[in-house]
LUMLO-822118 format. One record per residue (C-alpha): x, y, z. Coordinates in nm, 3 decimals, m for minus. Layout:
REM LUMLO-822118
NODE     east    north       up
NODE        X        Y        Z
...
This chain:
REM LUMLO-822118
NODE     east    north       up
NODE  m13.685    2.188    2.313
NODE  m13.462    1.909    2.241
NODE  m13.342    2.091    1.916
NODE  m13.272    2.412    2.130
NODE  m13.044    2.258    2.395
NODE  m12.883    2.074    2.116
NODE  m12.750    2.394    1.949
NODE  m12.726    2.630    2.247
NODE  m12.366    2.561    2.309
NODE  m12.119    2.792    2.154
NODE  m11.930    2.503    1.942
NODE  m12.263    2.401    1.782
NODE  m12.363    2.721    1.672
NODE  m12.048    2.751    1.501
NODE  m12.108    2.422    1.344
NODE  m12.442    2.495    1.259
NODE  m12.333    2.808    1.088
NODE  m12.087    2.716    0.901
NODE  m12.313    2.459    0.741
NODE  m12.541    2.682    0.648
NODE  m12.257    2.872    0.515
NODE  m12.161    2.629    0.291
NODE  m12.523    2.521    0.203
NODE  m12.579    2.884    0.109
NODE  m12.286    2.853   m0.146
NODE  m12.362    2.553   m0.314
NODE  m12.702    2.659   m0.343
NODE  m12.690    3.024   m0.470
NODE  m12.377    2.871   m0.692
NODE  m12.599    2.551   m0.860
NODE  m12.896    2.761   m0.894
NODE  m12.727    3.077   m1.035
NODE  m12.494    2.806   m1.307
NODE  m12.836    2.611   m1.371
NODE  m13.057    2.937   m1.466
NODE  m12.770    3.062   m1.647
NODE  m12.687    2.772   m1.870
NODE  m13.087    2.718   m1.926
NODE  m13.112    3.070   m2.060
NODE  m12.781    3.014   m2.280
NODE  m12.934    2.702   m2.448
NODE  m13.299    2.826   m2.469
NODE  m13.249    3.181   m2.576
NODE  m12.869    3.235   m2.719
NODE  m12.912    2.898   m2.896
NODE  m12.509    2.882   m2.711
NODE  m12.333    2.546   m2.729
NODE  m12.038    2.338   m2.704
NODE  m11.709    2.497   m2.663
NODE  m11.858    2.818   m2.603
NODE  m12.074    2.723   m2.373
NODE  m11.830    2.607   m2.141
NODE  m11.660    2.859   m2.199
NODE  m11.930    3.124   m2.052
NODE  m12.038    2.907   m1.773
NODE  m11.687    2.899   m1.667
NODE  m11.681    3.324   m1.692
NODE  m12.036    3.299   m1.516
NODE  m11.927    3.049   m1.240
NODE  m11.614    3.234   m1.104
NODE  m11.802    3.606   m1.136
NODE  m12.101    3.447   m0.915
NODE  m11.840    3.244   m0.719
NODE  m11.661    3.518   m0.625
NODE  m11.966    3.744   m0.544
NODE  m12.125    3.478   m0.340
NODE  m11.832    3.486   m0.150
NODE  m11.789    3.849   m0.087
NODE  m12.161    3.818    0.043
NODE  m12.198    3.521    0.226
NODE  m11.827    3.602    0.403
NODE  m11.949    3.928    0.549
NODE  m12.255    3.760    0.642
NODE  m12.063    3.489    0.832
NODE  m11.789    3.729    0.966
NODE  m12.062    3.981    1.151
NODE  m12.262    3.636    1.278
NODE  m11.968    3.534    1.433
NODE  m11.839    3.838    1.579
NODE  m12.165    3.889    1.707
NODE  m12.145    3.528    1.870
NODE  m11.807    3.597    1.994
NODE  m11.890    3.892    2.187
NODE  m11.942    3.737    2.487
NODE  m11.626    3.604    2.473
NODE  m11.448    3.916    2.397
NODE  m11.604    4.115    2.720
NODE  m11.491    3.802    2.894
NODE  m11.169    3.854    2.788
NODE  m11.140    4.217    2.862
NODE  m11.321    4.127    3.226
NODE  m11.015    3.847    3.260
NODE  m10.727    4.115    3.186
NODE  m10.851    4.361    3.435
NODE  m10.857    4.110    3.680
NODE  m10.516    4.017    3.588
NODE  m10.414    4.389    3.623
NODE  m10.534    4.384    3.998
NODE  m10.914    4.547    3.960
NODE  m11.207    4.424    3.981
NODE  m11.462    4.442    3.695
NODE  m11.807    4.544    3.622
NODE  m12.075    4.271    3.597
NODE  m12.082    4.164    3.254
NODE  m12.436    4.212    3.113
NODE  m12.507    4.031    2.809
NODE  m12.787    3.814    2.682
NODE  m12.658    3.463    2.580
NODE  m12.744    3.133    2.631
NODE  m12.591    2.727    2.691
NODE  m12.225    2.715    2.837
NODE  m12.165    3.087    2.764
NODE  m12.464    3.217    3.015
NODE  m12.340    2.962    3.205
NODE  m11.930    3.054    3.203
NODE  m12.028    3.454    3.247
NODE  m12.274    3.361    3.564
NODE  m11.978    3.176    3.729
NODE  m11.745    3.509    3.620
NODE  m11.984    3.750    3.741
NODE  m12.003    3.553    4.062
NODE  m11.666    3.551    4.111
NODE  m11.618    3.902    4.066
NODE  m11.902    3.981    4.299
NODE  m11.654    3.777    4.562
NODE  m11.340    3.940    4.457
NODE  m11.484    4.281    4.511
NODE  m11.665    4.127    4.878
NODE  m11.284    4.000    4.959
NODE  m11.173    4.349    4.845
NODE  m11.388    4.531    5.047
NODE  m11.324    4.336    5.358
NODE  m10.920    4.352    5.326
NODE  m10.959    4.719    5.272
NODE  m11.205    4.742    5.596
NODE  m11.000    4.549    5.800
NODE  m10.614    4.729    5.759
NODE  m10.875    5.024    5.830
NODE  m10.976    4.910    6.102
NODE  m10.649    4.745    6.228
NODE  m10.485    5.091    6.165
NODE  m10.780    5.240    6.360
NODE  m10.686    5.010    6.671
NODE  m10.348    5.058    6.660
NODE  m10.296    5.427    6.617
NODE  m10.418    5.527    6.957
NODE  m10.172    5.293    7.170
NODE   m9.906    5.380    6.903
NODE   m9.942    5.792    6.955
NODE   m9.963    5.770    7.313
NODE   m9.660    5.505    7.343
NODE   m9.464    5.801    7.051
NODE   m9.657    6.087    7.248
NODE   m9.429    5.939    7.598
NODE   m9.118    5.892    7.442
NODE   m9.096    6.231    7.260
NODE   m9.195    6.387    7.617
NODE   m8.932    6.143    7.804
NODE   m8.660    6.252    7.528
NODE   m8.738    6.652    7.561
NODE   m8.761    6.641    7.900
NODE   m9.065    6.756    7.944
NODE   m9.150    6.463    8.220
NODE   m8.918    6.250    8.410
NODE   m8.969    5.844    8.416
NODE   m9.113    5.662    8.726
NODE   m9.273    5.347    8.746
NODE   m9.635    5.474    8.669
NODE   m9.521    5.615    8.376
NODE   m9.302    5.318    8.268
NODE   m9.645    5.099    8.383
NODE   m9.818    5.293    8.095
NODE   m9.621    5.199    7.817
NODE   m9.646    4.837    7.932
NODE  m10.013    4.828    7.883
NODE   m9.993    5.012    7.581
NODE   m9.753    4.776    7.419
NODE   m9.929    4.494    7.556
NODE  m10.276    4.655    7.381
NODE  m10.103    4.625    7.045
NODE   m9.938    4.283    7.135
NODE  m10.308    4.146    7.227
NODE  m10.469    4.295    6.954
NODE  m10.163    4.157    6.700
NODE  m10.245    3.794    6.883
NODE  m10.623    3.838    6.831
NODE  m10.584    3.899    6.452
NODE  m10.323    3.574    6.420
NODE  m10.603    3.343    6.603
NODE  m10.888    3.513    6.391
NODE  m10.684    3.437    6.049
NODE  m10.547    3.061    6.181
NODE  m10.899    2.948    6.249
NODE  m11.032    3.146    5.932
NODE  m10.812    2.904    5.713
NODE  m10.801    2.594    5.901
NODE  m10.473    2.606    6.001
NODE  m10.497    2.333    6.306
NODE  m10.172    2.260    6.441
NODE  m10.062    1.953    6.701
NODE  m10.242    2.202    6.964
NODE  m10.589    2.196    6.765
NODE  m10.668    1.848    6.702
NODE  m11.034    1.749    6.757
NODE  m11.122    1.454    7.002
NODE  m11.432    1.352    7.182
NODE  m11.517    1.524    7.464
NODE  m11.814    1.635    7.676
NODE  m11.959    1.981    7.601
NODE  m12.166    2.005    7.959
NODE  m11.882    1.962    8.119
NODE  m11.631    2.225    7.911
NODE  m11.944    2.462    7.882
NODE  m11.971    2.388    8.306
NODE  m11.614    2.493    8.348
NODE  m11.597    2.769    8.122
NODE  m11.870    2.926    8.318
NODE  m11.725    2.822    8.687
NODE  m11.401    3.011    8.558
NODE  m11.624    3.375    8.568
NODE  m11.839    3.257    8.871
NODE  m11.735    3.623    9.058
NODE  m11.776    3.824    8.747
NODE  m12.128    3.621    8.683
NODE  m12.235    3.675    9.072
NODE  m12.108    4.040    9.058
NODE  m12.343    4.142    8.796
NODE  m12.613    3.896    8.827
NODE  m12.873    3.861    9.097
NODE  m13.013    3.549    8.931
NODE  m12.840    3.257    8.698
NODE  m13.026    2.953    8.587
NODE  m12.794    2.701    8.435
NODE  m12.931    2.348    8.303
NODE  m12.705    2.152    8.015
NODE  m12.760    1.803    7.880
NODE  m12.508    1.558    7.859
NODE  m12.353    1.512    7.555
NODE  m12.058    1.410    7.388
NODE  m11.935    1.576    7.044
NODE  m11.592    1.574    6.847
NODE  m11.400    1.977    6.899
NODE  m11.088    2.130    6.987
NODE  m11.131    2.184    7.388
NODE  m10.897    2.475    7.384
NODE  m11.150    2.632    7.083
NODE  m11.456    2.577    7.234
NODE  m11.338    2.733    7.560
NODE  m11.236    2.997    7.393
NODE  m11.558    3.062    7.162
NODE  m11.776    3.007    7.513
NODE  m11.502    3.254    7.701
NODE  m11.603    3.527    7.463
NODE  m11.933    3.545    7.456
NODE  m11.972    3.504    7.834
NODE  m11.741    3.790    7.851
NODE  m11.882    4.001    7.563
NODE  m12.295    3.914    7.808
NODE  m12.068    4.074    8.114
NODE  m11.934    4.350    7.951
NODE  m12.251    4.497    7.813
NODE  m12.501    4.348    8.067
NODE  m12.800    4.566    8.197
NODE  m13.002    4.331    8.354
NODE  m13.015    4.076    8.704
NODE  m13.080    3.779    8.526
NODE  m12.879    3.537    8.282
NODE  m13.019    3.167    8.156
NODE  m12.778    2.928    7.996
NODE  m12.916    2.611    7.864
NODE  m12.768    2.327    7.630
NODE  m13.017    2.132    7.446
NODE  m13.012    1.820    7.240
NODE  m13.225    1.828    6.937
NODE  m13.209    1.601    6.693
NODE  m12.821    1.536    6.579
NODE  m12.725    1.868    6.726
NODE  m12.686    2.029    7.094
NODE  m12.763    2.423    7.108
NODE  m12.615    2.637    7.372
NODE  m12.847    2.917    7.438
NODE  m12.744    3.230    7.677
NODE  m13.014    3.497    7.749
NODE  m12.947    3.821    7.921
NODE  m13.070    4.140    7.917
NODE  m12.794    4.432    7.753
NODE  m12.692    4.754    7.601
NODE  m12.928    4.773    7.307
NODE  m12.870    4.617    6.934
NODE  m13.026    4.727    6.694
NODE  m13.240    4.380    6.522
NODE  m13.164    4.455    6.173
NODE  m12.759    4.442    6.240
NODE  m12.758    4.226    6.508
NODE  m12.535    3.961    6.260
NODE  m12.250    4.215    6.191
NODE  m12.144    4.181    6.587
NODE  m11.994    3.860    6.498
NODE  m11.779    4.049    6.244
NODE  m11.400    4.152    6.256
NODE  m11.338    4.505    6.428
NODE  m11.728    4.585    6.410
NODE  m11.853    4.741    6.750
NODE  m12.233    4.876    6.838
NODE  m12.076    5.178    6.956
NODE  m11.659    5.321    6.884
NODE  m11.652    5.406    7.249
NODE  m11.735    5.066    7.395
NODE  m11.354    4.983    7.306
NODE  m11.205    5.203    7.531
NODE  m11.459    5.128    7.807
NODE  m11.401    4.756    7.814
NODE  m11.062    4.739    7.635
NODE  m11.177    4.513    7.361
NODE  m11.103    4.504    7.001
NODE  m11.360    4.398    6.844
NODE  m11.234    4.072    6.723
NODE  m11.369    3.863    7.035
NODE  m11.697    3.741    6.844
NODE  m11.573    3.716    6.501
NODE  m11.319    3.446    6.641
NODE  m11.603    3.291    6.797
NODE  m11.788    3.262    6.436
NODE  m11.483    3.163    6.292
NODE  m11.388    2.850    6.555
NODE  m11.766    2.744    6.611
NODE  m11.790    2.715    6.183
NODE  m11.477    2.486    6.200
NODE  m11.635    2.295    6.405
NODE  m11.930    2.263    6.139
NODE  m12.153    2.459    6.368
NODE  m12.341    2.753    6.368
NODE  m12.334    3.073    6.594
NODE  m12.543    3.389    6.662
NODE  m12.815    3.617    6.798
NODE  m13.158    3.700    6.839
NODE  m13.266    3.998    7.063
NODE  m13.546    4.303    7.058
NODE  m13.274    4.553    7.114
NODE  m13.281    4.486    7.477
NODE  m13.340    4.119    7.537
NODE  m13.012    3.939    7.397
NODE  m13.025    3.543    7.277
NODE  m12.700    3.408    7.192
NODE  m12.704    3.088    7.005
NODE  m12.462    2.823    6.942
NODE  m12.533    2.467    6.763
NODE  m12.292    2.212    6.726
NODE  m12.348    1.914    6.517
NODE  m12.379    1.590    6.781
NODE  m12.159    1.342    6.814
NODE  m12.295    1.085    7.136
NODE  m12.585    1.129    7.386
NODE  m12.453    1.005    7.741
């Protein structure tokens, strides 16, 4: 085993072979001379001068023949053990030329296997990336095009005169542009928190999370009471280090995502120490997810149904900035439902227990 990990890097291969190369050589080349010479002094009775003379002839005939052979035997070895390296290569320039390449299937072994894993992975996340900048200016064209056409559908009726401008109509094209301004200000907080941007207004401190997670929920007290019968509430103290303006934010959108597609009379909100890390559950009944892609709500633009956005006016970006702000925190977000019975889940790493 020890021998076989020795010699499974690339450079000792090529070692390796070339020693053998020149082993091969020397040995083909002294055997070949030796036989020859014998059968000159046995059998020709050849000596002296002209014996020299012949094994000199001999020598460079075998010499170069040996060469001819054992070259094209080293030349195919090592183009064989230079393949890798060569699909590599032709992998590296396509991704230099702005595609993404096929997984690069070839049996090797040592730092080689090794080098083309870590490609291959990093293809498989260029083409991920790929796929998700494609989806989202799909999706962000999606969300813009109908306040766009019916901001472009008023104007060109305003300039042929079809209607005449009051206030209502003037009031439309306010909301409208504000629609794309919100949805423009959604994507901006989505890609700050995505990269870690946190400026003078993000800094974390220490700060009670029954208290912010108290307020948050005071805040939508009439929307709560308007579409539940029954709330139980019970959070544990505890301190933790976050941005108060995040947090408030992440717990803002899912309490308003629970409103929006609430069914049921009765919502339970609990925080929970356990161990190093306080959980925030919120249970409600709701409009029904479907268990096997319950985790792609908490992704950009994704929506159960296309006609929930014009129902509730969202964009689909209010849980994805949630993910994103809860995991710079070093937490942990999601769901667990039925279809019916919703569990939203939040765990923060701990900081103090008061």
């Amino acid at each position: 085993m020890w021998l076989y990990k020795r010699f499974s890097n690339l450079l000792s291969r090529l070692i390796a072979l070339n020693s053998i190369v020149i082993l091969l050589v020397i040995l083909i080349a002294g055997i070949s001379v030796k036989d020859y010479a014998c059968f000159l002094v046995n059998s020709e009775q050849v000596t002296g001068q002209d014996l020299v003379d012949t094994l000199n002839g001999f020598l460079w005939k075998v010499g170069i023949i040996v060469f001819i052979v054992v070259g094209m035997f080293h030349y195919f070895t090592v183009r064989k053990m230079m393949s890798p390296i060569r699909s590599l290569s032709a992998a590296a320039k396509s991704v230099k030329e702005g595609s993404v390449p096929t997984k690069i299937d070839i049996r090797t072994s040592g730092e080689m296997k090794e080098l083309i894993e870590n490609f291959n992975s990093m293809t498989e996340t260029l083409y991920f990336v790929q796929e998700q900048r494609e989806e989202m200016l799909r999706d962000i064209a999606h969300e813009l095009r109908t306040p766009l056409t019916n901001i472009n559908g008023y104007l060109e009726a305003l300039e042929n005169r079809v209607i005449e401008g009051d206030s209502e109509l003037f009031g439309s094209l306010l909301e409208e542009s504000q629609r794309i301004t919100r949805i423009v200000e959604l994507i901006t907080e989505l890609n700050s928190w995505n990269e870690g941007n946190f400026f003078s207004d993000k800094q974390f401190r220490l700060l009670m999370i029954n208290e912010l997670l108290t307020k948050v929920i005071t805040t939508f007290q009439l929307k709560l009471e308007d579409n539940f019968t029954e709330i139980e509430i019970h959070v544990d103290r505890a301190g933790i280090q976050a941005n108060q303006d995040g947090l408030k934010q992440a717990f803002t959108n899912i309490l308003q995502n629970i409103i929006d597609y609430n069914t049921g009379k009765k919502l339970t909100v609990n925080g929970l120490i356990e161990n190093e890390t306080y959980t925030i559950v919120l249970t409600h009944t709701g409009q029904f997810i479907d268990p096997e892609k319950k985790d792609l709500i908490f992704e950009r633009f994704y929506r159960m149904e296309q006609s929930r956005s014009a129902e509730t006016g969202g964009a689909g970006l209010g849980l994805a900035i949630t993910k994103s702000i809860i995991a710079s925190h070093g937490g942990k977000v999601g769901i667990n439902t039925d279809g019916n019975c919703h569990t939203f889940w939040i765990e923060l790493p701990l900081h103090s227990k008061i």
